[in-house]
N, C-alpha and C positions, 0 to 999 in steps of 0.2 A: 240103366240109370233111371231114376226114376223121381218124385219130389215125396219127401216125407213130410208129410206134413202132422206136428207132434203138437198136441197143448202143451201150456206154460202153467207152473206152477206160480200164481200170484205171490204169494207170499216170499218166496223165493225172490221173484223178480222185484220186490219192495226192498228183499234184504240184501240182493245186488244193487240197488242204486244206494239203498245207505251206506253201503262197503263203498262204492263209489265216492258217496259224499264226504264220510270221512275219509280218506285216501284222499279227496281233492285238500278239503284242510288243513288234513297233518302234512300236504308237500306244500300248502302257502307258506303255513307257519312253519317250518323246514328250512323254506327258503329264507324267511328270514333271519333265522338263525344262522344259514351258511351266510348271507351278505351280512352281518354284524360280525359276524367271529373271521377273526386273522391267525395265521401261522396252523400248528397243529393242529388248535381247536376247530378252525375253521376245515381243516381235510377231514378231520374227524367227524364233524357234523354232515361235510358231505358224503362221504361213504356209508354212515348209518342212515341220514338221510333218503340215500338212492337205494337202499335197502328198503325200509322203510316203504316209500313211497311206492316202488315196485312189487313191491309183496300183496301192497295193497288193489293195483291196478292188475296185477294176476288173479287176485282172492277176488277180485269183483269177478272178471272173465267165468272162471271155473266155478262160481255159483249161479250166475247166468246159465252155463253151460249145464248144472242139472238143477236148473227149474224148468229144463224140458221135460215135459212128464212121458217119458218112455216104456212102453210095457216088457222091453227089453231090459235085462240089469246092464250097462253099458261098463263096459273097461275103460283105462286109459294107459297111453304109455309109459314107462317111469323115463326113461331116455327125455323124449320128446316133451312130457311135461316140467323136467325140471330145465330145457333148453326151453320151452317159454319167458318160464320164472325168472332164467339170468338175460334176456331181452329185455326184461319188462324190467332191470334193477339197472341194464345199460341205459336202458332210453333213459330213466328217470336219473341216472348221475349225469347224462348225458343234459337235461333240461337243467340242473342243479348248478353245475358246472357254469353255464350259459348266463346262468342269474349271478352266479356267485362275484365275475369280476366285469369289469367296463361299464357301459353304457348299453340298451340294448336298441342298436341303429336300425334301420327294418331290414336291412344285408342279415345283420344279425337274428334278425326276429324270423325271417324268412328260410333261412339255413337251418336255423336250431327248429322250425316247427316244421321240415322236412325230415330229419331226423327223426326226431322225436314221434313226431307220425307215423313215420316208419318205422321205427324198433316197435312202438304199440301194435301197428299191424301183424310186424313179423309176431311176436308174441302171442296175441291172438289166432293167426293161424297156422303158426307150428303146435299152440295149443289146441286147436283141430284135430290136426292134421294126429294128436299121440288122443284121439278118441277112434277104439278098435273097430272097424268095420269089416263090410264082407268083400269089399272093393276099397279101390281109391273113389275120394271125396271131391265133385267137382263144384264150380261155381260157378254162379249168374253174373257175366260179364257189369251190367249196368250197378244191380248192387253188391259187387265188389270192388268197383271204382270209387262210388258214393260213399264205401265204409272208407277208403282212403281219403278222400276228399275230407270228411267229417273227423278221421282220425286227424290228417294234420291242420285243420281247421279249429279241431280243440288243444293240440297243441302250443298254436299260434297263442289260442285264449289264454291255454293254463302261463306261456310264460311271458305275457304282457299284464295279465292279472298278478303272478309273483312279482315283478317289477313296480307296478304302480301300487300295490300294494304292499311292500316289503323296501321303503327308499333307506339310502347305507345308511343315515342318519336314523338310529332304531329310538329316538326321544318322540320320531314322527311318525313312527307303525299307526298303524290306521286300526279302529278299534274293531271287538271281536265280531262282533254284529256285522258289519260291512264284509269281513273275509268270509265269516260263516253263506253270507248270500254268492258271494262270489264261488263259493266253494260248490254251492247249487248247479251254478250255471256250468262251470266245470264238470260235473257230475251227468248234467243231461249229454252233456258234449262226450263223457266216455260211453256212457250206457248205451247213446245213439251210434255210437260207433261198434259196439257190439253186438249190438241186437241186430242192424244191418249186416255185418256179416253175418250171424246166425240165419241169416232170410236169404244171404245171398248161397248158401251150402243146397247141393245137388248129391244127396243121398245113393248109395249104390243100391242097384235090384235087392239084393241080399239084405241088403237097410243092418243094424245095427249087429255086431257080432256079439254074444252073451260072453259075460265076463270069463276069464279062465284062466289067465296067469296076472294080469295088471289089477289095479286097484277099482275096488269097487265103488258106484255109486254112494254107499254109506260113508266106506273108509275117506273115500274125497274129500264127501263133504264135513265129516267129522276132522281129517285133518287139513281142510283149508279154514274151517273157523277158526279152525284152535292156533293152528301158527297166524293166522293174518290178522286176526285179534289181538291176540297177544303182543302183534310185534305193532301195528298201527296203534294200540292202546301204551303199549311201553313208549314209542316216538312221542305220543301225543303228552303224555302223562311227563316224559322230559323236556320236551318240547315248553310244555305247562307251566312245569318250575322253573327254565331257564327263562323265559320268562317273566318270573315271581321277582328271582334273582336279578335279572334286568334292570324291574322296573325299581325294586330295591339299591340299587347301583345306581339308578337314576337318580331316586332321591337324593340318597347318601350325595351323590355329584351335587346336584344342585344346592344340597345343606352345604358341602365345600367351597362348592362359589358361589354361597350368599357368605360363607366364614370369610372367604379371599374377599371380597368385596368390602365387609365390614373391617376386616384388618387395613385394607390398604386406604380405607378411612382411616384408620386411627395410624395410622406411617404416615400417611400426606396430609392430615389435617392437626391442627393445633385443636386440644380438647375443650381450651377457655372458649375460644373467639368463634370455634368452626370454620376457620378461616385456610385455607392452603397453609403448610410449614415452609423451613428453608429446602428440603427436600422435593418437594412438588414446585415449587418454584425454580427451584436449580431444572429441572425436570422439562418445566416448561420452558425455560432458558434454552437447554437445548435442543429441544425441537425448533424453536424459533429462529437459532442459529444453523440447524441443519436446512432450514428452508430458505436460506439465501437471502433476508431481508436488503430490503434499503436502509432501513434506519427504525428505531425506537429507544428508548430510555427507561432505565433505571434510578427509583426513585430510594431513597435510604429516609423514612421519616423516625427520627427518636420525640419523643416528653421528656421536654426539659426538665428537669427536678423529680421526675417520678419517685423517684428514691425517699422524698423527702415527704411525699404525700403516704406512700405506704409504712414509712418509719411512725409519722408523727397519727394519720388516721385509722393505721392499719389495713393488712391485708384485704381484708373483705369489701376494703373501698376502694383501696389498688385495683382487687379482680375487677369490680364494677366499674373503674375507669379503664381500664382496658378493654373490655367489652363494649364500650361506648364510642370508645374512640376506635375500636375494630369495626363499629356501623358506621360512622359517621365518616371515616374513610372510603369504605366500600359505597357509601351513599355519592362521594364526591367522584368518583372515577364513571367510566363509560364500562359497559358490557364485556366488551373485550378485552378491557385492561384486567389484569391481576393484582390481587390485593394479599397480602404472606404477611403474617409473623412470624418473624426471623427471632425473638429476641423476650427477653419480659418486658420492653416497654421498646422494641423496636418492628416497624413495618419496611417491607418493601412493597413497593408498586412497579409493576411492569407494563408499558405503557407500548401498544401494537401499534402497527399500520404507521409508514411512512412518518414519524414525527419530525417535527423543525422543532429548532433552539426557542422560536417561540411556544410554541404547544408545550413544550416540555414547562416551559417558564409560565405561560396561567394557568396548567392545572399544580404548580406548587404552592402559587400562590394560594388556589382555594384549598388544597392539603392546610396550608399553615392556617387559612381563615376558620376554616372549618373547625379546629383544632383550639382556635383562640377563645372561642364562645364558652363559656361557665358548664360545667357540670353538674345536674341537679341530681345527686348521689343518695340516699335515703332521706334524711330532712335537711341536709345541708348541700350547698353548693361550694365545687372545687374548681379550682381554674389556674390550669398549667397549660404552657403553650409549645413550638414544635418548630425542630429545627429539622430543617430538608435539604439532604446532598442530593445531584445529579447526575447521573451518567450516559452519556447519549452514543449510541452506538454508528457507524463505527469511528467515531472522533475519537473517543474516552477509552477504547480496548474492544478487542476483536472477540473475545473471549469471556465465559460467563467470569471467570476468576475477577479479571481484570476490570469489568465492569461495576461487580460489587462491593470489590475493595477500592475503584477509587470515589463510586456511589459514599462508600462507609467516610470516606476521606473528606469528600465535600460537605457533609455533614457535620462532621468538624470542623470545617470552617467556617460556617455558618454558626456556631455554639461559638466560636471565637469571635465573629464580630457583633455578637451580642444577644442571640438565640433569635425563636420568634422568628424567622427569615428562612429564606433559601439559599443554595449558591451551586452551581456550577461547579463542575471538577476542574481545577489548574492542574498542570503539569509539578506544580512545588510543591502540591497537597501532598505526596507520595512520600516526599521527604518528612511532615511534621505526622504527618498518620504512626512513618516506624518512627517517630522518633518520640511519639504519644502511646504505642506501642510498646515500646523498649522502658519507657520511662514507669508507665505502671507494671512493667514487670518486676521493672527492677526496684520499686517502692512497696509492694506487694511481697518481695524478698526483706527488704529493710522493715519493717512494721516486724517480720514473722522473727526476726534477728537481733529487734530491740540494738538496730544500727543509726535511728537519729540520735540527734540531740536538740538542748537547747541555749540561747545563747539571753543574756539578761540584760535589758537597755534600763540605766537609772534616770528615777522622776526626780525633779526638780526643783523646789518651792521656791518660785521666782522671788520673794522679799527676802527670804535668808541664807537662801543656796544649798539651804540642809538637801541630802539625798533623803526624801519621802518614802522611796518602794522601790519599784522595777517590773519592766513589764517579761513577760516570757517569751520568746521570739521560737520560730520552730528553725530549725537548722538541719541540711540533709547534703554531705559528703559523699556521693558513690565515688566508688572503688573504679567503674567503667564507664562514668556520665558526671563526674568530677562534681564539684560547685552547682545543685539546682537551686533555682532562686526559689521565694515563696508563692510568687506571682505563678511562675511553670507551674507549680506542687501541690498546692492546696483545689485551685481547677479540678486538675484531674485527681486528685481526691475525694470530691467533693462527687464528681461524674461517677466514681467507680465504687463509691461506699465506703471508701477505706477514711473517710475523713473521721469515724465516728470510731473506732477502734484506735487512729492516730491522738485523735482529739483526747480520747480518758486518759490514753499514754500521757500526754501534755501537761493536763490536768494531776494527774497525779505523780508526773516525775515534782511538776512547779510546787507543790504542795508540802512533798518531801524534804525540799530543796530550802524553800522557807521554815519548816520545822525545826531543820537540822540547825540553820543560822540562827531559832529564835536558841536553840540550846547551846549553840558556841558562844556566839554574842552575849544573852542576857536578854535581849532585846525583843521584839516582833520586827519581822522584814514582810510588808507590806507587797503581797503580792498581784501582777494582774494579768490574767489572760483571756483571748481572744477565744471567742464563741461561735463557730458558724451556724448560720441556717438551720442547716440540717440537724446540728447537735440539737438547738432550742426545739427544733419539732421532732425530735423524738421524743416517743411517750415516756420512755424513763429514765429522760437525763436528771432532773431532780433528785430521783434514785441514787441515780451513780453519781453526783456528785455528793449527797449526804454519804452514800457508801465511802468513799473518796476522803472527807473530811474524818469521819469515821476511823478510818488508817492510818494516816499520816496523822492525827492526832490535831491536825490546824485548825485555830479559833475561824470560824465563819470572818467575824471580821475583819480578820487579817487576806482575807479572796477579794478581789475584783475580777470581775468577768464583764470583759469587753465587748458589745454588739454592734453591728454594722445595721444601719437602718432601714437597709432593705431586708435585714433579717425577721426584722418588728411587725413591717407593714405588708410582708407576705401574708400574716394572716394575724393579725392586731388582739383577734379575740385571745385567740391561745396563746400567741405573745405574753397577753397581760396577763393571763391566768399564771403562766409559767412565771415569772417576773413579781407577781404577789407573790410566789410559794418561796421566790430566791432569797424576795426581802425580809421573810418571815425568818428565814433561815441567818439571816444577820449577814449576806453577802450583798460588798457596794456593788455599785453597776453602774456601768458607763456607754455612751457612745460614742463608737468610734467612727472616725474618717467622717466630721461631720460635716453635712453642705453636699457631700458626694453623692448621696443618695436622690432617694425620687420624695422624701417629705418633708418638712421643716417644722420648728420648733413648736406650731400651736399644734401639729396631730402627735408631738411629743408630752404634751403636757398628761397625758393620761396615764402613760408609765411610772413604773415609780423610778425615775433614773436620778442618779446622783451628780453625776459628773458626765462633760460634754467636751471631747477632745477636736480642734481641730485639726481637719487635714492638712497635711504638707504640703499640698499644693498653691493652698493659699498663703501659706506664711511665707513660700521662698519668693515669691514677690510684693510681698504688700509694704518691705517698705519703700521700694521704688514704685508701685505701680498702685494710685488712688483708689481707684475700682476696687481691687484684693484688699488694699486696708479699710476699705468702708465697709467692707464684708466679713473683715475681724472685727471692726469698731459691734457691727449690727450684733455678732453672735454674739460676743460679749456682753454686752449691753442686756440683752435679751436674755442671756445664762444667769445674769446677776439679776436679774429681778424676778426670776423665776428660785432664785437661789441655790441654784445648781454651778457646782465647780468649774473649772474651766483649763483643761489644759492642751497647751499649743505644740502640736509636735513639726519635728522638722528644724529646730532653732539650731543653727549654723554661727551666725555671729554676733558678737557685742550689738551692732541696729535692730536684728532683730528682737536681743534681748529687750533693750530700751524700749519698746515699740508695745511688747506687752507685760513690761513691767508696768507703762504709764495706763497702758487700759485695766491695769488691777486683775490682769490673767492669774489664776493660783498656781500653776505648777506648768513646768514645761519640759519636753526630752528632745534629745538631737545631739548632733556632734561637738558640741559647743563643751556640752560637760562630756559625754564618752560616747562611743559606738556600743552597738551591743556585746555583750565579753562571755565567755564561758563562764561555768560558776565557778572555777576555781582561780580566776583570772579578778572575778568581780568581787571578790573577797579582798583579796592585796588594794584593787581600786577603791575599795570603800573604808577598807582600816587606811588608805592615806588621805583619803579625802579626811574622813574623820579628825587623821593625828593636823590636817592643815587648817582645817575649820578651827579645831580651839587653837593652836597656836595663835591662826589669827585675831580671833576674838580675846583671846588673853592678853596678845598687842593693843588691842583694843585697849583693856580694862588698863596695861598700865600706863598708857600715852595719855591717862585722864586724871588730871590737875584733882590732888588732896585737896580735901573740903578746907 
C-alpha cells in the first residue's frame, strides 16, 4: 500500500461544491414542500424529493471523485456505483420523512442525523469502493472517523435547518435569501465530509487500474451532469412553481378571508347605523349564556311615532334619525354593553356583568333621556321620544327567546302607560304582547278583506233637535277576537301603520255613504270624520282626500274632519299649512275631545278651525259636579267669542241637555238621541225622526189660536 497522492482539479472542485449547494436547497425547499403537502401529494413529494435530493448528494461525490486529476483513465463499477446512488436516495427520504411529520425533539434530531450520516457515508464509500483498482482500498483510521463525525454533524445541520426553516404553517416559509445561505452552510458541511474521506483513502501499490470494462472518466462525468442536472434542475424548477402556486393560493386565501370577513360584516351588521343586527346579537346572547352568567339585561328601546316622522318628513330624515339616534345610544351605554338594531326604528341593548334591578333602571332612564333631546336633522329640528321594555336575566327567562320577547312585551307597556318611560317585564305582559300580537294579525287580515265597517252617531242642533249630520265611527267585528273596541284598534294601528290605509278606507267608505243619501234623500247629509296624527302628517293626505272627493262626487262642504289636539301641536307648523290647504278645499274642521289634550284655546286660535267639540268626560259630570260645569261654562264662553261652534258629546239625559241648552252650546251627540247605528239602520232612524219632527211641529202650527 502505499499513499497516492493526486492533484485536484479546481474547477471541478468549485463545480462540486456548487452541485453540493444546490442539492442543499433543492432538499430545504423539498422539505418544505413534503411538510405543507398531505395525503398523496404529500408521499409523492417525498419520493421524488428523496430522489431528487440524493442524486444530487451522489452527483456532488462522483464529481468530487474526478476532479482528481489522475494520469490513469480510472474505471468505476456499475454494480457498486448505482448501490451508492440508492444509499444516497435512502438517506435522503430517510431525512425527508423525519421532516415531513411531528415535531423534531433532539431524540429525534439525534437518530435521524445518525442515519442519515450514515447512509451519506455508506454512499460515499461504497462509491469508493466501485472506483477499479489494483488492490483493495484502505483507510486513515483518524480521518475516516472525522469524515463520519462531519458526515453526521451535517446531517444534524441539514435537518434542524429543514425544520426551522420549512415551519407546517407554509404563509411563514422564510424568504429565499435566508435558505439560499443556509444552503451554503449545508454545502460546506457535505463537501467537507467528502473531501475528508477522499484524504482518508490508502491507495494500493498497484495505485489505479486503467479503464477496461466500467465506465470511464469521460462517460462519468458526462453522465452524472447530465442526469444530476437535469433531475436537481427539474426538482428545483417544480419546486419553483409549486411555490408560485403556493404563494398564489396564499393570496387567493387571504382575498377569501378578507371576502369572509367583509360579508360577515354585512350578516352581523345593519348597513344604516353600522351597528350589530338581530343576528350578532342573538349570537352574542348565546355566548353570554353559554358562560354561565349571574345576571344581565335586556333592553327593547322603540321611537314612538317614527312612523309619523318618516310619513309626514320622509325617508331621508327617518334614515337621519335613525343614525342619530344609533350614536346617541351607543354614546349612552358602557364598553361592554351591546347596542343592535333589531328593527327600522327598534334597538336592543345588551347589558353585561353582574346587573341589579337598579342598574338596569338608570341606564333606561338615560336611553329615554337621551332620546328625549331634539334632533337637529338638516335645517329643521325633530323630537320624538322612547319607550324602553326590560328583561333581566335570569328573573324575566333563562333563554335568549324568552328574554326578548318579554324585553319586546315590556316595551309595550311602557307605550301603554303613556310612552316616553321604561318599564320592567311582568309576568301579564305575556298575556297582552299575544294578544297585541294576534290583534294586528288579525286587523292586518280585515284592512286586506275590506271586513270593517262603519257605524253613524247623529249630531244634534240643541235649539231645534233637527238631526245636523253624523259623525263616522270605525267599527271592527272579528270572526276569532269578537267585538274590539276603538280604544284597543286605533293604538295599534296607529303603531303598526295600518292606521293610514284604515283611515282612506274610512274616508272614502264615509264619503260614499253621504253621496248616496244626498241622491235618495234629495238632501246633503253632513258628514264627519276623525283624522289621526299620522293621516295629517302624511305628505299626501291632501291628495288623497281631494282624490277621495274627487270619486265619491261629495261637495267639500258637506266633510268635516275631526282632530285631536295633540295631533295640531305635534308639529303646529305643518299642522297649519295642512289645515289652510283643507280650508281652501271648502272642508269644516273641528276639534275634537277638547280639554283632553296638552293646549288650550289661545295656541288654538291660529288654526283655521270651525267648531270645538267637548269631551265626554266633562259633560257626564258637570251637572252634578261645579268644577266640570265651570269648565263647560269656560269653553263655551271662550268658543263663542272666538266664534267658533261648539258641540258637546256624551249627552245622556234631559240635565244634561238643559245644562247646555242654557249655555247656547250649538249642536250636541250622545244616547240621548241614538247610539251609533249602521247605515242602513241610520236611515229608518232618521226618516222617523224626520216623519216625528214635523208631525210635531205641525202640532205646533195647529194648537195656535187664528188671528
Amino acid at each position: 500500500m502505499s499513499d497516492l497522492h493526486v492533484p485536484y482539479n479546481l474547477a471541478l472542485v468549485a463545480l462540486s461544491f456548487g452541485i453540493a449547494a444546490i442539492a442543499s436547497l433543492t432538499s430545504l425547499d423539498l422539505a418544505g414542500r413534503v411538510r405543507a403537502a398531505t395525503g398523496l401529494a404529500g408521499q409523492a413529494w417525498l419520493g421524488g424529493g428523496a430522489f431528487a435530493m440524493g442524486t444530487g448528494i451522489w452527483a456532488m461525490h462522483f464529481i468530487g471523485m474526478l476532479a482528481m486529476d489522475m494520469t490513469a483513465n480510472a474505471a468505476y463499477g456499475i454494480p457498486l456505483t448505482l448501490l451508492s446512488l440508492v444509499a444516497a436516495v435512502l438517506s435522503s427520504a430517510l431525512a425527508l420523512a423525519i421532516v415531513q411529520t411531528g415535531r423534531l425533539t433532539r431524540r429525534r434530531l439525534g437518530f435521524g442525523a445518525l442515519i442519515m450520516g450514515l447512509g451519506v457515508c455508506l454512499m460515499h464509500y461504497v462509491g469508493m469502493e466501485a472506483l477499479q483498482t489494483r488492490g483493495a482500498l484502505h483507510y486513515r483510521p483518524g480521518f475516516f472517523l472525522v469524515s463520519l463525525g462531519v458526515a453526521v454533524s451535517a446531517a444534524a445541520l441539514a435537518l434542524w435547518l429543514a425544520f426551522r426553516l420549512n415551519p407546517s404553517n407554509a404563509r411563514l416559509r422564510v424568504p429565499l435569501w435566508q435558505r439560499g445561505l443556509a444552503a451554503l452552510v449545508m454545502a460546506v458541511g457535505i463537501s467537507g465530509m467528502h473531501y475528508l474521506g477522499m484524504a482518508a483513502v490508502i491507495y494500493p501499490d498497484g495505485g489505479i487500474q486503467p479503464a477496461s470494462g466500467g465506465l470511464s472518466n469521460g462517460q462519468l462525468a458526462i453522465t452524472v451532469a447530465l442526469v444530476s442536472t437535469c433531475i436537481m434542475l427539474a426538482a428545483l424548477l417544480i419546486a419553483l412553481f409549486d411555490a408560485h402556486l403556493s404563494s398564489r393560493n396564499a393570496q387567493l386565501a387571504a382575498s377569501l378571508r378578507e371576502a369572509n370577513r367583509e360579508l360577515k360584516e354585512m350578516v352581523y351588521r345593519d348597513a344604516l347605523t353600522q351597528l350589530p343586527n338581530r343576528l350578532l346579537l342573538e349570537e352574542r346572547l348565546d355566548n353570554l349564556l353559554d358562560a354561565s352568567p349571574r345576571s344581565f339585561a335586556v333592553f327593547f328601546v322603540d321611537l314612538d311615532r317614527f312612523k309619523h316622522v318618516n310619513d309626514s318628513l320622509g325617508h331621508h330624515v327617518g334614515d337621519e334619525l335613525i343614525r342619530q339616534s344609533a350614536a346617541r345610544l351607543q354614546a349612552a351605554v358602557r364598553d361592554t354593553d351591546t347596542v343592535a338594531r333589531v328593527g327600522g326604528d327598534e334597538f336592543m341593548v345588551l347589558m353585561d356583568g353582574s346587573v341589579t334591578r337598579d342598574d338596569a333602571g338608570t341606564l333606561a332612564r338615560r336611553l329615554v333621556s337621551t332620546l328625549d333631546q331634539p334632533f337637529q336633522i338638516d335645517s329643521g329640528v325633530v323630537k320624538v321620544s322612547t319607550s324602553v321594555g326590560i328583561g333581566l336575566y335570569p328573573e324575566h327567562g333563562r333563554d335568549k327567546h324568552a328574554l326578548m320577547v318579554h324585553a319586546d312585551a315590556a316595551m309595550y307597556g311602557a307605550k301603554q302607560r303613556g310612552r316616553n318611560t321604561f318599564q320592567f317585564f311582568e309576568p301579564d305582559m305575556t298575556l297582552r304582547e299575544e294578544r297585541r300580537i294576534q290583534l294586528e294579525r288579525r286587523l292586518r287580515l280585515a284592512v286586506e278583506n275590506e271586513s270593517l265597517s262603519l257605524a253613524y252617531q247623529p249630531k244634534v242642533q240643541v235649539e231645534t233637535g233637527r238631526i245636523t249630520g253624523v259623525e263616522a265611527l270605525l267599527r271592527w267585528h272579528d270572526e276569532e277576537l269578537g267585538r274590539v273596541t276603538p280604544d284597543e284598534m286605533i293604538p295599534l294601528a296607529e303603531d303598526s301603520g295600518l292606521i293610514l290605509p284604515i283611515g282612506e278606507w274610512v274616508l272614502r267608505t264615509a264619503c260614499r255613504y253621504a253621496k248616496a243619501w244626498e241622491q235618495d234623500a234629495g238632501h246633503p247629509l253632513a258628514m264627519a270624520v276623525n283624522i289621526s296624527a299620522v293621516q295629517l302628517n302624511e305628505r299626501h293626505f291632501v291628495d288623497t282626500l281631494r282624490k277621495v272627493l274627487a270619486e265619491t262626487g261629495l261637495p267639500p262642504y258637506c266633510l268635516e274632519l275631526e282632530l285631536t289636539e295633540s295631533a295640531l301641536i305635534r308639529d303646529p307648523d305643518h299642522a297649519l299649512k295642512v289645515l289652510n290647504e283643507l280650508r281652501a278645499l271648502g272642508v269644516t274642521l273641528s276639534i275634537d275631545d277638547f280639554g283632553t289634550g296638552y293646549s288650550n284655546l289661545a295656541q288654538l286660535r291660529r288654526f283655521p278651525i270651525d267648531r270645538l267639540k267637548i269631551d265626554r268626560t266633562f259633560m257626564s259630570q258637570a251637572v252634578d259636579n261645579r268644577q266640570d260645569a265651570a269648565i263647560v261654562k269656560a269653553v263655551v264662553a271662550l268658543a263663542r267669542s272666538l266664534d267658533l261652534q261648539v258641540v258637546a258629546e256624551g249627552i245622556e239625559n234631559e240635565d244634561q241637555l238643559r245644562l247646555i241648552h242654557q249655555l247656547q252650546s250649538h249642536e250636541y251627540q250622545g244616547y240621548l238621541c241614538s247610539k251609533a247605528l249602521p247605515g242602513d239602520e241610520l236611515r229608518r232612524f232618521l226618516s222617523q225622526q224626520s216623519r216625528a219632527l214635523t208631525a210635531a211641529e205641525s202640532g205646533r202650527l195647529g194648537a195656535t189660536p187664528a188671528p
